[in-house]
C-alpha positions in Angstrom: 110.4 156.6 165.7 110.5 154.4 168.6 111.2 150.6 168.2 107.7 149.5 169.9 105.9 151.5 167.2 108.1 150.6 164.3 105.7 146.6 163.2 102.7 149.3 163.6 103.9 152.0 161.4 105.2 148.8 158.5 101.8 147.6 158.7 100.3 150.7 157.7 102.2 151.5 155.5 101.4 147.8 154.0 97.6 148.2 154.4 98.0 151.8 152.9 99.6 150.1 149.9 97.2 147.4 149.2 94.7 150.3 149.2 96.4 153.0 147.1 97.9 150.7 144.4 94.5 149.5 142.8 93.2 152.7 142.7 96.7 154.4 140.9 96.7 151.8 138.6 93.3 152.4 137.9 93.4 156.3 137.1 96.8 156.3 135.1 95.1 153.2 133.4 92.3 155.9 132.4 95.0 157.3 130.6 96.4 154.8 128.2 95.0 153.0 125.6 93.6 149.0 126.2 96.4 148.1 123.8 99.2 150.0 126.4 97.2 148.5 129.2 98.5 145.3 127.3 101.9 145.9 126.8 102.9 148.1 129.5 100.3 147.6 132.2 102.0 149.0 135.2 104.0 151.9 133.3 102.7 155.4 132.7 101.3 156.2 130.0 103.2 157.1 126.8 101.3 159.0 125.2 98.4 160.0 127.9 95.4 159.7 126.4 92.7 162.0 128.5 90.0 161.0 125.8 88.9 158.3 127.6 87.6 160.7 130.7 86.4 163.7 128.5 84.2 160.5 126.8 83.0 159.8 129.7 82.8 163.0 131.1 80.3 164.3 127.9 77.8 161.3 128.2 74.5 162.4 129.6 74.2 159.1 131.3 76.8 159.6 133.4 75.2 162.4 135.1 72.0 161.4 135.3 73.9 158.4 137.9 75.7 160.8 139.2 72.4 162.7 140.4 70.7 159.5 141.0 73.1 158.6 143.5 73.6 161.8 144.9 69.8 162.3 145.7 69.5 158.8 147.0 72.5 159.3 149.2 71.5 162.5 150.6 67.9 161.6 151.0 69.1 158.1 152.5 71.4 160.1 155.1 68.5 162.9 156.4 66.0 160.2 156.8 68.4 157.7 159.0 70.2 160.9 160.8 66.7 162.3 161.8 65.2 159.1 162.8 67.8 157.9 164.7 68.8 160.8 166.6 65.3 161.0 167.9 65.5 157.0 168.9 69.5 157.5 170.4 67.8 160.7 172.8 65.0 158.5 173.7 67.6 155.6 175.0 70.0 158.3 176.5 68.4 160.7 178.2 64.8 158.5 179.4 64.1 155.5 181.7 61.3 153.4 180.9 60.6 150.0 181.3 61.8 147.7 178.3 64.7 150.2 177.2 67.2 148.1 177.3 64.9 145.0 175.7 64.0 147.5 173.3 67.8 148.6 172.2 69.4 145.4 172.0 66.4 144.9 169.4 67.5 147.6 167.5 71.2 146.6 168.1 70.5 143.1 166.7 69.6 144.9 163.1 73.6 144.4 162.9 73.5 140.8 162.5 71.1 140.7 160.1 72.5 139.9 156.5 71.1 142.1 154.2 71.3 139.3 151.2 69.0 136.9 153.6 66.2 139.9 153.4 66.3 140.8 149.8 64.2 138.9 148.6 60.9 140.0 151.4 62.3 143.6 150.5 61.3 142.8 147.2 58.0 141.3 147.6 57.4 144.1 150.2 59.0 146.7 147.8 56.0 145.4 145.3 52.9 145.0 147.5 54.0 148.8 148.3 54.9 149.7 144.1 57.9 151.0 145.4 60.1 149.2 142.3 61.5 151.8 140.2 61.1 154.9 142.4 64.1 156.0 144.4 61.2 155.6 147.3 62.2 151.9 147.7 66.2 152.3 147.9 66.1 155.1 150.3 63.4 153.3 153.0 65.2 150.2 153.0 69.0 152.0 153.2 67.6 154.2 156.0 66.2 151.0 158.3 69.6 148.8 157.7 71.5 152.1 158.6 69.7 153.0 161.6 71.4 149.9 164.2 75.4 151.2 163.9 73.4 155.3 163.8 71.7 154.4 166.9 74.5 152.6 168.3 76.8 155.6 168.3 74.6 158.7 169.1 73.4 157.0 172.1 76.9 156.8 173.3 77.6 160.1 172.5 74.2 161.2 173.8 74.8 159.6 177.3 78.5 161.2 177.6 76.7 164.3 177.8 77.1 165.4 181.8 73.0 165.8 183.4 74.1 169.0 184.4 73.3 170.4 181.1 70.0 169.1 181.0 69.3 170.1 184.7 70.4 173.7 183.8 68.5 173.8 180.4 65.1 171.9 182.4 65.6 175.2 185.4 65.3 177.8 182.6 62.3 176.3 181.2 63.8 173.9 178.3 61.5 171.3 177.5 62.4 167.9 176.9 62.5 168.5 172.9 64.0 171.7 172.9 67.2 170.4 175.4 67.0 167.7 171.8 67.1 170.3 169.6 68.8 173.3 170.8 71.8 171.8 172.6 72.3 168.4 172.4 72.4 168.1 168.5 75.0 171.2 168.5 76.8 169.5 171.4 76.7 166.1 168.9 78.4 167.9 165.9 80.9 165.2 165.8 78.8 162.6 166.0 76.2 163.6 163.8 79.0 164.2 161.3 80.5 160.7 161.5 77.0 158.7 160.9 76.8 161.0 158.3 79.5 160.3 156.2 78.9 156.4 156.9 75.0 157.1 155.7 76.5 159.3 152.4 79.7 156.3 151.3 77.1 153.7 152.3 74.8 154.6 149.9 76.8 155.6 147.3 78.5 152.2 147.3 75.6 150.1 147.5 75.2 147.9 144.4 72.5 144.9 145.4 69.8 147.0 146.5 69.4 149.4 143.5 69.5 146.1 141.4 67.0 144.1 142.6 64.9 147.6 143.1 65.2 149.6 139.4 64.7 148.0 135.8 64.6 151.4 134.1 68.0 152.5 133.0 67.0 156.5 134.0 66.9 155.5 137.7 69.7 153.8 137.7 73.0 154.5 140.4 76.7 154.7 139.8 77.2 150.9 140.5 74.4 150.1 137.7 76.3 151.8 135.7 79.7 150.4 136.2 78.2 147.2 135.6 76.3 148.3 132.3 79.5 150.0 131.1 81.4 147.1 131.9 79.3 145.0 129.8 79.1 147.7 127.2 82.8 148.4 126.6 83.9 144.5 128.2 86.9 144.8 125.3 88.1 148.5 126.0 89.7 148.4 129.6 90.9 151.6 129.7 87.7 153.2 129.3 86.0 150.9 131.9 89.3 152.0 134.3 88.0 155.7 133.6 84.6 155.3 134.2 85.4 153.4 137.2 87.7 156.0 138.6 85.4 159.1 137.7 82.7 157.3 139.7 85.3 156.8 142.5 85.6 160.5 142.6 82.6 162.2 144.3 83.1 159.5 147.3 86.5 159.6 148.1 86.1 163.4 147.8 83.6 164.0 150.2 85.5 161.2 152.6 88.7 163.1 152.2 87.0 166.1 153.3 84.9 164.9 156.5 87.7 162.4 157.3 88.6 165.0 160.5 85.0 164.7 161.4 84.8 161.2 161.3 87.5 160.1 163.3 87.0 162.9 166.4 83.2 161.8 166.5 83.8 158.0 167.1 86.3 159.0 169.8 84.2 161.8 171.0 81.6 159.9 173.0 84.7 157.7 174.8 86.5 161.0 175.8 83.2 163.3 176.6 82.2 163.3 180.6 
C-alpha cells in the first residue's frame, strides 16, 4: 500500500464502519432477548434466541409488505426505465429546436424537494382516487425518478459512436428499431444501474406510501416498521428483527447488482 493512498484507504475503512456497525448490532440484537439488549447490549448473545425472527418470519403481515413492496418496486422501476429511456434516445440521438430548454427542465426535477409537493400529490392523488391503490405510489415514484434516469442514459446514450447508427440506418434500421435492437443491448450497464436505484428507491421510501395508503393491507415495509414499532415499542429485540428481516430483500438484490451498478455510471465516461 502506497503512502498517498494510505488517508484514503483509513477513511474507508472509517465510512465502512459507521455503516456496518448499526446494522451488526441490529441482527445479533435480533438474537437476544430486550432484557440482554439491556444488560449486555453490544455482546453476543448468550443464549441466541432465533424466536424473535421465526415470529416474525410466521406472521402473514409480514408478507403481505413484503409483496406490497416488491410489486410497487418492480412496477415503479418498468414504468420509469421505459419512459425514460425513450425521453434519454430522444435527447441523444435527435436535434430539434428546444432540446436543450427542454432537458434542463427535466434536469431541474432534481431540485425539487419532494416534502414541498406532498401535499398537491395528495390533493391530485384524490381528484384522481388514486389513495389506497398502489396506482398512486408507483405514478408519483416513477415521475420523481425519471430526472437522475434521464440524466444518465442520455450520457450513456450519446457515448455511443454515430457509426452504429449510420451502419444500422444503411441496412434499413429505422429510427425505433436502432432504439430497440442495439442501443438498449449496448446500454446493459446503464439500464442496470437506474435500475437498481429505481428498485432501493422504492423500497425505502417511507413518506409517500404514508400520506398515500390508510388501509393496513396495502401497506409497504416502512409502514410496517413504524406499526411494529409502535406495536412492540417495549420489546427491542423483536423490533431489531423485524427491522433487519426487512433490511434483507434490499441489501440482497444491492449486493448482487453492485458489479452492474458501478461499471454503468462509469460506462458512459469511458464509452467513445
Amino acid at each position: 500500500m502506497r503512502r498517498t493512498t494510505l488517508p484514503l484507504h483509513v477513511i474507508a475503512w472509517i465510512v465502512g464502519a459507521f455503516i456496518l456497525i448499526p446494522v451488526v448490532y441490529a441482527l445479533l440484537g435480533g438474537f437476544k432477548s430486550t432484557q440482554q439488549l439491556s444488560v449486555n447490549p453490544f455482546g453476543l448473545p448468550s443464549p441466541w434466541e432465533p424466536g424473535n425472527y421465526t415470529e416474525v418470519l410466521t406472521t402473514g403481515s409480514f408478507w403481505r409488505q413484503v409483496w406490497n413492496s416488491t410489486f410497487i418496486a418492480i412496477a415503479t422501476t418498468v414504468l420509469v426505465v421505459a419512459l425514460s429511456a425513450l425521453a434519454a434516445f430522444v435527447f441523444a440521438r435527435f436535434a430539434f429546436r428546444g432540446r436543450e430548454a427542454l432537458f434542463t427542465l427535466f434536469t431541474a426535477g432534481l431540485m425539487f424537494p419532494f416534502a414541498v409537493a406532498i401535499l398537491p400529490i395528495f390533493v391530485m392523488l384524490r381528484t384522481l382516487n388514486l389513495l389506497d391503490n398502489p396506482m398512486g405510489v408507483i405514478l408519483v415514484q416513477a415521475a420523481f425518478g425519471l430526472p437522475l434516469t434521464i440524466i444518465i442514459l442520455r450520457q450513456f446514450f450519446r457515448s455511443i459512436p454515430g457509426e452504429i447508427e449510420e451502419a444500422a440506418t444503411i441496412d434499413g434500421c429505422s429510427a425505433f428499431g436502432f432504439f430497440w435492437r442495439i442501443l438498449l443491448p449496448m446500454a446493459r450497464p446503464a439500464i442496470a444501474t437506474v435500475s437498481v436505484l429505481a428498485i432501493v428507491g422504492s423500497w425505502n421510501n417511507f413518506m409517500l406510501p404514508l400520506v398515500v395508503f390508510s388501509e393496513e393491507l396495502s401497506w409497504t415495509l416502512p409502514l410496517g416498521i413504524q406499526q411494529f414499532q409502535g406495536q412492540y415499542s417495549t420489546d427491542t429485540a423483536r423490533v431489531l428483527a423485524y427491522l433487519v428481516l426487512a433490511m434483507l430483500p434490499a441489501l440482497g438484490f444491492y449486493a448482487i447488482a453492485e458489479r452492474h451498478l458501478i461499471g454503468g455510471l462509469t460506462a458512459g465516461a469511458t464509452k467513445g
